[in-house]
N, C-alpha and C positions, 0 to 999 in steps of 0.2 A: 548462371548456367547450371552447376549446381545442380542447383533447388528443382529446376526442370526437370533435369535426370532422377532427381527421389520423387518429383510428381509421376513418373514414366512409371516407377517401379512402382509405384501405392497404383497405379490404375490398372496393370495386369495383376498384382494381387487381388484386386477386385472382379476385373472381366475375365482373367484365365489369360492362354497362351496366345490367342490370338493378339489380345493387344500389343504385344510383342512390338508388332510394324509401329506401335507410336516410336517406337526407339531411334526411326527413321530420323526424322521430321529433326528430331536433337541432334543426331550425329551431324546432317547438313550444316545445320546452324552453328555447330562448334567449327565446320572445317570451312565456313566461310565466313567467320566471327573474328574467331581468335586468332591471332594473329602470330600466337608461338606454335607454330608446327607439334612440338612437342607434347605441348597442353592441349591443344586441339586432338589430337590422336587419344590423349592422354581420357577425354571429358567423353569421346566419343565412343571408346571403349566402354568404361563405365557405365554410360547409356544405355550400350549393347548387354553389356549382362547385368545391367541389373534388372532390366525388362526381361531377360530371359530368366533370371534365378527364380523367380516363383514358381516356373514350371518346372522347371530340374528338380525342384526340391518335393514339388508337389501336383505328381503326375493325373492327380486327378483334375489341377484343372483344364488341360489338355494340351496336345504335343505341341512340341514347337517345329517350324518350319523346317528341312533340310538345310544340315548344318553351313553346307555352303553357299545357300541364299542368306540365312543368316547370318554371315559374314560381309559376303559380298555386297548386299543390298543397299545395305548403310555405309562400307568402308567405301563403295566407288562412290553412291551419292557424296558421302562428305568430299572424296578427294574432286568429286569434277565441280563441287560447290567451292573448293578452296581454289584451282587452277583457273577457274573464270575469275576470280576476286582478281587473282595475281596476275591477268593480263589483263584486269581493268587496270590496276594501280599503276602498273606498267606503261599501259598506254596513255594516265594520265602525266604518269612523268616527263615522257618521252614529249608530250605537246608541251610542258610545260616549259623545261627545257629550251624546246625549237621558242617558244615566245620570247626568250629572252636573246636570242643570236639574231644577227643579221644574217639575212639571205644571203645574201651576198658575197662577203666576206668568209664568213663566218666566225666572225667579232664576237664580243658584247655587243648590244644593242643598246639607245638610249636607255631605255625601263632599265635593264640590268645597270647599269653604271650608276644610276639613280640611286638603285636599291644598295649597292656596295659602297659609297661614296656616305651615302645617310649611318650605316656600319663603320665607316669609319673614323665621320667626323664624333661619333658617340665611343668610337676607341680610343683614339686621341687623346681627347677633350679627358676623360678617365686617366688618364696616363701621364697628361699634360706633355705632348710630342709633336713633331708635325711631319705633315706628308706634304707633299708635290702633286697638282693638276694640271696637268699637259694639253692646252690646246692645238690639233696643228690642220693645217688646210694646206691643199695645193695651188700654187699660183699657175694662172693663165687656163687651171682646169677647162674650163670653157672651151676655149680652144681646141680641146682634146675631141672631145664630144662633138665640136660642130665639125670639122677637117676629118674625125675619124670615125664618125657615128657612137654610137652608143655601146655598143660590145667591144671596141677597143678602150674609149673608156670605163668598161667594167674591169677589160681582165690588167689594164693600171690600176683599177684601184684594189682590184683584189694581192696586186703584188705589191702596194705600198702596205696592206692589211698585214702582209704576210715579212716584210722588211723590219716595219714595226714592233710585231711579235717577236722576233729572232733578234732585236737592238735594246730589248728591257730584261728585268731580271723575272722571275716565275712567280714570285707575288706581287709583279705591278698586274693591272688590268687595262689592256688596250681594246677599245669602242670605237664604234663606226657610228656617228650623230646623225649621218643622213649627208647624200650629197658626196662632196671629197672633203666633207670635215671628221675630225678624228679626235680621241683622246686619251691618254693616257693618266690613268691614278699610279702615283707612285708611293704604297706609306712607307712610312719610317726612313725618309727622306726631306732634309735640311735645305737651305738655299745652294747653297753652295754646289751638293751633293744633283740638288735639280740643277743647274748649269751645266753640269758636266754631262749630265743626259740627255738634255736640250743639246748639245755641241756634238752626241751620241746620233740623237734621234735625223740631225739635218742631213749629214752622209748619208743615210741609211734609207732616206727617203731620195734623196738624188742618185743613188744605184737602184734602186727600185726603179726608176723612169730613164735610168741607162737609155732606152729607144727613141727618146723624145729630149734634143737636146735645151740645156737650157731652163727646163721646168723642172722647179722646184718647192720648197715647202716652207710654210711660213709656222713658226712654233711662238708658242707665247706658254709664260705658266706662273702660277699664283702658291701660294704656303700657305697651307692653315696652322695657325689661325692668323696666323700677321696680318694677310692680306684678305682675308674671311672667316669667321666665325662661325657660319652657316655654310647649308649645301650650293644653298643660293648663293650666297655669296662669294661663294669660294670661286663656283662656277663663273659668276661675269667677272669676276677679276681676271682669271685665264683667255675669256675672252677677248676683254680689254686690252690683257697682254698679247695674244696672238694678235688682234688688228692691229696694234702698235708695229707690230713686227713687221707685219706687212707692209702697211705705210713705210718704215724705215727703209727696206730692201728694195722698194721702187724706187725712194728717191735715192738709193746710191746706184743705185744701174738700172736704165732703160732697156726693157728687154724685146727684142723681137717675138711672134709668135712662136711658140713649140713648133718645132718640127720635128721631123722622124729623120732617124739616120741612114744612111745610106748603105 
């Protein structure tokens, strides 16, 4: 950038005051380049007088523009070339963001737990520690859906989403997989430690469906690395666990269909 700026000023020492306006074209390019405000004003300025010093110094090669086009011309170009940048970037974060949350919920979404879960088996592992992966699903969910249509089983699962969130601590991560499946990463979390959040997590999902009695949630969950070593494999052991559980809690009680209370 620089180097631009001493080209601006070697080319009105050659063409006189008019080339001035090259000064333009640089300040834009600084204030929607640079990305330190300060350097950006800082490289733009420069621009501006050093394109203008060969005429102040030497009035024969001809006047320069009214002081406050010369100001103005280039300081709003650069500032409306930086403020477009800065609601690009903006708006690309903002989808970025939205890509990793569930509609819905407004979770993590698979991708995101993916990408946390790959961070942390790579933490760990560095650390030699282990975390907890929480599978859990709603039993009889179906049922919800077909008896209450689909918007009553949304705004259940948005309040199991929200039960979830307020029963883990502020660096677990709880995800919505699709469906009424759910997850929760818990690091720096032990067996033991995941029990007790598992025994956390079942209340917390059966007051969440307080209106529908009877349905409830099935948990299962896996240690890295004991029970996986990988993302992948962390992940189907939690599976395996949560269907285990499932199976287990039908064969101790036969349950009627969810119903709504009265």
């Amino acid at each position: 950038m620089p180097v631009s700026a001493l080209g601006v000023a070697a080319a009105v020492a050659v063409a006189g005051a008019e080339a001035y306006w090259l000064c333009v074209p640089v300040a834009v390019l600084a204030g929607a380049v640079i990305r330190a405000r300060a350097a950006a004003a800082l490289l733009a300025t420069f621009a501006i007088v050093a394109a203008a010093a060969p005429a102040l110094l030497d009035p024969g090669l001809g006047s320069l523009p009214p002081a406050i086009l010369a100001i103005a011309v280039p300081g709003l170009s650069a500032a409306i070339a930086r403020l477009g940048r800065e609601r690009l970037e903006s708006g690309q974060a903002a989808l970025q963001a939205l890509a990793r949350l569930d509609p819905l919920t407004g979770l993590c979404n698979r991708r995101a737990l993916g990408d946390r879960l790959a961070y942390e088996v790579a933490r760990h592992s560095r650390h030699g520690r282990s975390f907890a992966l929480m599978m859990l699903d709603l039993n009889d969910f179906k049922s919800i859906n077909e008896r209450f249509g689909h918007s009553g089983g949304d705004e259940l699962l948005r309040d199991v989403g929200l039960a979830l969130k307020a029963a883990v601590r502020e660096q677990d991560t709880v995800a919505r997989l699709g469906g009424d499946e759910f997850c929760v990463l818990a690091p720096e979390t032990d067996r033991e430690e995941a029990t007790h959040l598992q025994e956390r997590l079942r209340p917390a999902i059966r007051r969440s469906t307080g209106g529908f009695h009877d349905l409830s949630g099935s948990v299962g969950y896996a240690i890295f690395p004991e029970d996986g070593a990988s993302a992948a494999a962390i992940m189907a052991a939690a599976d395996v666990a949560q269907a285990e559980d499932k199976r287990r809690s039908r064969g101790e009680s036969r349950r009627a269909p969810a119903r709504i209370a009265a």
